[in-house]
N, C-alpha and C positions, 0 to 999 in steps of 0.2 A: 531796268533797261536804261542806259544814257540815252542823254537829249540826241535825235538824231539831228548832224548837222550838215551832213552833204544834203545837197536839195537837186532832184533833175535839173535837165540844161532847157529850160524852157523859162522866157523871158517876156515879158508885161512890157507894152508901151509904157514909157514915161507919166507920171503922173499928172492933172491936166488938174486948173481951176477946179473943176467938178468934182475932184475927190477933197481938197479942199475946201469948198464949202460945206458939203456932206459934213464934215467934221466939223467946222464951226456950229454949222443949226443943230449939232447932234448933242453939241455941247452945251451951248445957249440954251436949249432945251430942259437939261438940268442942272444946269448952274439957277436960273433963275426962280427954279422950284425948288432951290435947296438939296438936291437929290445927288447921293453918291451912286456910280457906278456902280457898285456893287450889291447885292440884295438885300442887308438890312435887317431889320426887325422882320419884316415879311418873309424873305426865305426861310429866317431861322422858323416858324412857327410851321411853315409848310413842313419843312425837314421834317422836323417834330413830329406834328402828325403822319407821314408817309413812314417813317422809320417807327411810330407806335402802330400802323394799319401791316406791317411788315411781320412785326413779333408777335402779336396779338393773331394774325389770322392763320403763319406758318405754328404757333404755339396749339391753337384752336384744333387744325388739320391735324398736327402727330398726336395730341393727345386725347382731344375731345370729341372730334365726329365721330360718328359712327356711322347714322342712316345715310344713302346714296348722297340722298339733298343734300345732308349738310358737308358732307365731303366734297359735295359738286358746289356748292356756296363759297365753303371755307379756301377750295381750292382754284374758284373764280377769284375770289378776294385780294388771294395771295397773288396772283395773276397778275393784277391788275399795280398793286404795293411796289413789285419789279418795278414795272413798269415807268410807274410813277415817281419811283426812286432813279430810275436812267434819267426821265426826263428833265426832272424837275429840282433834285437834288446833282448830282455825277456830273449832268454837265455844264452847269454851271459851275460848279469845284474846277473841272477841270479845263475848263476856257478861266480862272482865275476871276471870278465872278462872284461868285458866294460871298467871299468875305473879302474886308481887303488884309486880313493877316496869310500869310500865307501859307502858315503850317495850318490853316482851318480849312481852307483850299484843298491841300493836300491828303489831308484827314479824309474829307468828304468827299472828294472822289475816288476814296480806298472804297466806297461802298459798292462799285462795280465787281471789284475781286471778291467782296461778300456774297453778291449774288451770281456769282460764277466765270465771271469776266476778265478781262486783265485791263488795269487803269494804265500801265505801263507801254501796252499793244494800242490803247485805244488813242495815247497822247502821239503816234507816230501815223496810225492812220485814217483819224478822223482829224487829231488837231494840226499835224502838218499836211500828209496828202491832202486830206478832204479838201479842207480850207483853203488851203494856196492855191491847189490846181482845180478848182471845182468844173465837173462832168467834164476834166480831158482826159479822153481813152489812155489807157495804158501808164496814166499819173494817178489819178483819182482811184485808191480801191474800193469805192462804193460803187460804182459801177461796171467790176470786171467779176463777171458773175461764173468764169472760166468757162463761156459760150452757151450757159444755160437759158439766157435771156441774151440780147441784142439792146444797149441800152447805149449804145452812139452810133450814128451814122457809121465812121469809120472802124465799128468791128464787124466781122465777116456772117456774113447771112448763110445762114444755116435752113433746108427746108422746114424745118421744126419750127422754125420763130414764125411762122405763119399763122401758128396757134397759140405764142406766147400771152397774147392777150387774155385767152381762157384757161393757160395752166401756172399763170403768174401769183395770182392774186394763192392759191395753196401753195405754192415752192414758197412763198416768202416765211410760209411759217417753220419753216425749218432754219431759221436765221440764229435763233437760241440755241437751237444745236451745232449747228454749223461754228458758231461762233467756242461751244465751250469744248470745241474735240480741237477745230483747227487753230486755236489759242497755242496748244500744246509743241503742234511743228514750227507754226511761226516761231516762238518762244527761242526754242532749244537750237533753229537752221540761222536763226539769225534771217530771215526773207520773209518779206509781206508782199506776198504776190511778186510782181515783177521787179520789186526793191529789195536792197540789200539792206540791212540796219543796223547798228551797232549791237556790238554782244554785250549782253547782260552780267552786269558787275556781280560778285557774289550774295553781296546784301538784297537786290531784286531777286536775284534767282531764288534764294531762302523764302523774300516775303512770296514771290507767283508760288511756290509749291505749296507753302503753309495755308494759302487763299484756298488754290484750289482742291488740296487734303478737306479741310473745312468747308466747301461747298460738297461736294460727297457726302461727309460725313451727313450733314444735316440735311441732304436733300436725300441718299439711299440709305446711310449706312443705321442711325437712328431710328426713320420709319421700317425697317427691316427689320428691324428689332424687335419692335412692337404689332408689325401688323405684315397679312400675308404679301407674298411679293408680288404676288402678279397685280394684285390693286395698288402697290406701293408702285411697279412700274407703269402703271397705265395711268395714274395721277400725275404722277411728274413727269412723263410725256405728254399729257393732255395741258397742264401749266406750261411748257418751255413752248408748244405751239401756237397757246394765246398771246404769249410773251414775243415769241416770235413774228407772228402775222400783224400785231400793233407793233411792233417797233418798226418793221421794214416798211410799212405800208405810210407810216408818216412821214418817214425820212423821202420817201419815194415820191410822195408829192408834193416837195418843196424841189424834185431838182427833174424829175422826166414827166413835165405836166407840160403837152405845147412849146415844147423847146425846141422848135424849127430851124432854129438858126443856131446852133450849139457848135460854137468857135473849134476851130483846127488848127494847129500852132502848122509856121509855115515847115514845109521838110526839109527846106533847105539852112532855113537859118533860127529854126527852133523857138519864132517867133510869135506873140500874140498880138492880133495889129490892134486889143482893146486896152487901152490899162487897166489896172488888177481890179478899182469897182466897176467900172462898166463891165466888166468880165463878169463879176460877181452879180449883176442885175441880170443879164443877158441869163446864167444860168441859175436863176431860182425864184422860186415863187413863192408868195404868202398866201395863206387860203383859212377860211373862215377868223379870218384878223380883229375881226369886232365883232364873233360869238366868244365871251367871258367864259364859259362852261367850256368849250373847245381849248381856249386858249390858256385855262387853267389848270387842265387835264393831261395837255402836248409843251406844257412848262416854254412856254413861250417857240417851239420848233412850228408853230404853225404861222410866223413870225419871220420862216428865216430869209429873208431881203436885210430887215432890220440885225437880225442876228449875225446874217454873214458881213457885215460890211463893220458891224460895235460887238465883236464877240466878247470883247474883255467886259461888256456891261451888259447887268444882269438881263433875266427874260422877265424880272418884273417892274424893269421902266419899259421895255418897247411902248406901248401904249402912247410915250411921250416923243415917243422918236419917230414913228410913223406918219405921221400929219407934214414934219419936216423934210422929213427924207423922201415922199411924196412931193411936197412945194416943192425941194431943191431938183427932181427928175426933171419936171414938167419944166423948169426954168432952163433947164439946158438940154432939152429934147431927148433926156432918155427913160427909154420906157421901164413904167416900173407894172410889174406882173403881179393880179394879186385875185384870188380864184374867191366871190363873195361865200358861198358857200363849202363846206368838207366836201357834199355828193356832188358838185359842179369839177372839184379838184378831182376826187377818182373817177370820174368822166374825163376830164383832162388827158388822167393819166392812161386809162385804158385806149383811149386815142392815139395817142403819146407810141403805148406797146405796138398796137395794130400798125402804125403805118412803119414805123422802123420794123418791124416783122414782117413787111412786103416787100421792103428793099427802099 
């Protein structure tokens, strides 16, 4: 799929002292540790092992379990390997972060259409929408849930979202699925939700079919072969729902956690009265930022303040950048969000659900 290059008519104040500073301390920060932006020796070893927990536990499942447990083991494993592989590998590739070569970049965030994805869909609507217009209705398609949830003021209240709070946290696990059927229309209609996108040159179209030929094959068509179907489908729905329920559920509390004040571009002049970081603080939070385990498991997403404002720089300097990007807030009074604990975060966010599910 081409680079998409029209961008909605919605326009950022002017940039202010404040975003440049942000960027000098961001930089100072690794300049004087010696530190490339990009992830280094360290990611490559992560990959490494997440790409051998990947082969090793999908290898284990077709061929070697057998008893319930270790099906339910092998198939937690493999679960989790996704998982790990979105987080920690994919998106840093594809924020240009991994490496600084670029065909390594590229390489490695093919590993999305490995596991059933498209890197191609994901570069138009997580790395442009997401990013630029972050949580504005009807820009952002991480928050147009097509009225299932109520996840801005400005979308329309539905009696249902009264309960969104208690039927949120299960619909998210359907996000793995959702994600590898409607891959399919977006792809072929050329439309992401309310966007139009450039059509896909012949050589993408070849590689999206061949990805997702090959995700099939290895996710139904191989364990069918070897083992009956009804357990081959009840496994690999039981994976894309754990895959599913961790991927939404992280993403979801870095951006509808206490977001009371979540900017409205004006109707008349398609205007945002923040500039593009204060925008970007106002909608997203950090949460368990200085639990190591947490923040090495969410490949730096539990990070994203520091992520959304240095996305070209890896998630394994944040560490160095959050002390600065803190100092520089409080120096020019804007508030920077950051949830001490995960369970403080989804309390946040079932908050978050309940009150926009009242109106």
């Amino acid at each position: 799929m081409r680079e998409a290059r029209a961008r909605p008519s919605v326009h950022f104040a002017p940039s202010t002292a404040f975003h440049a500073a942000l960027k000098r301390a961001a930089n100072s920060a690794l300049l004087e540790r010696g530190l490339p932006a990009h992830g280094g020796a360290r990611i490559v070893a992560k990959a490494a092992f997440v790409l051998a927990l990947l082969a090793c536990s999908y290898i284990a499942l077709v061929f070697w379990a057998d008893a319930w447990w270790e099906v339910a083991l092998m198939g937690f494993l493999l679960s989790q390997a996704i998982v790990l592989l979105g987080f920690n590998v994919m998106h840093d590739a594809g924020h240009a972060s991994f490496s600084n070569r670029t065909w390594v970049n590229r390489l490695m965030s093919r590993s999305l259409d490995l596991v059933g994805g498209s890197s191609a869909l994901w570069r138009i609507k997580h790395g442009m929408l997401h990013h630029s217009y972050t949580n504005l209705d009807e820009l952002d398609d991480d928050i147009d849930t097509g009225g299932l949830l109520r996840l801005h003021p400005s979308q329309p209240l539905k009696p249902y979202h009264r309960y969104q709070a208690l039927y949120a946290l299960p619909l998210y696990s359907l996000l793995s699925v959702h994600w590898v059927i409607s891959d399919f229309t977006e792809f072929f209609t050329g439309r992401v939700g309310r966007h139009a996108v450039p059509r896909s040159g012949q050589r993408e179209t070849l590689l999206f079919v061949a990805f997702k030929l090959n995700f099939f094959l290895l996710a139904l068509g191989l364990p069918l072969a070897l083992h009956p179907w009804q357990g081959v489908l009840v496994v690999l729905l039981s994976i894309q729902l754990v895959v599913g329920f961790t991927l939404a559920l992280v993403f979801q509390l870095a951006h509808v956690v206490d977001l009371v004040d979540t900017p409205v571009p004006n109707a008349s002049t398609r205007r945002i009265d923040d500039e593009w970081a204060v925008h970007q603080l106002r909608t997203t939070a950090d949460f368990a930022a200085h639990n190591p385990w947490v923040s090495w498991y969410c490949g730096g997403l539990n990070r994203q303040v520091e992520h959304h404002l240095f996305s070209r720089v890896s998630h394994v300097r944040y560490p160095h950048l959050i002390p600065v990007v803190q100092r520089t807030c409080r120096e020019f009074g804007v508030r920077y969000r950051s949830y001490p604990t995960l369970l403080a975060a989804v309390r946040g966010h079932l908050r978050t659900l309940s009150a926009l599910g009242r109106g």
